[in-house]
C-alpha positions in Angstrom: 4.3 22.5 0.3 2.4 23.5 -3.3 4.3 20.1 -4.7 3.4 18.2 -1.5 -0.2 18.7 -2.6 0.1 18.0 -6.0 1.8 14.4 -5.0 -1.0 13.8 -2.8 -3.6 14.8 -5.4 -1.9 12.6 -8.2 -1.7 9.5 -5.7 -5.0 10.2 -5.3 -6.3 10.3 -8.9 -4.1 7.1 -9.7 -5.9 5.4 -6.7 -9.6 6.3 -8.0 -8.3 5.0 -11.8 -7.7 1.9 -10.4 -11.0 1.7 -9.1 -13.1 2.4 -12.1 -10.5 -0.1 -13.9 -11.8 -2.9 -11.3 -15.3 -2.1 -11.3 -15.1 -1.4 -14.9 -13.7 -5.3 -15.2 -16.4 -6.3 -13.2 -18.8 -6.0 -15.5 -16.6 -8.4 -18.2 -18.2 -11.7 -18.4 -15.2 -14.6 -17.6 -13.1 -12.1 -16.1 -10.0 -13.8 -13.8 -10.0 -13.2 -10.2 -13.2 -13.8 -8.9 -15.5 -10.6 -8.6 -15.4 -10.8 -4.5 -11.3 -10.5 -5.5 -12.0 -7.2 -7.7 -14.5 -5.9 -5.5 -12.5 -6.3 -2.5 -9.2 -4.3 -4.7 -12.1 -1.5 -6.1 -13.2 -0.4 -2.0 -9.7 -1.3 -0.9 -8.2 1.0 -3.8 -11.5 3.7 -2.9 -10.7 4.1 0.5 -7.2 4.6 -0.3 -8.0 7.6 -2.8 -10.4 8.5 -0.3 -7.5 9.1 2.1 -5.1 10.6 0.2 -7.7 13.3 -1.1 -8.5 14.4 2.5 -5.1 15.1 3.2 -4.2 16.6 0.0 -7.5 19.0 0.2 -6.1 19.5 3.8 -2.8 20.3 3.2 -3.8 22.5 0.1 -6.1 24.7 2.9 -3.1 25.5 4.7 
């Protein structure tokens, strides 16, 4: 279960550096796709980690 966790916690860290890679690329003048496209990915991504951590911070409680 102890490796379970750590999976879930990794997916979850990969998932939030995604995010600050989007918003970070946001802030780029000229940047290609649109910002409505990264900031879509960044809350998409977000949620995602979001997810992941809940269950990882559940399954680590048990």
């Amino acid at each position: 279960m102890k490796s379970m966790t750590t999976i879930l916690f990794l997916i979850s860290f990969l998932f939030f550096w995604g995010t600050v890679r989007y918003l970070l690329a946001l802030k780029r003048p000229g940047v290609f796709p649109p910002k409505q496209v990264l900031k879509k990915r960044a809350t998409a991504l977000a949620g995602g980690g979001g997810v992941f951590l809940v269950v990882a911070i559940l399954f680590s409680n048990f």
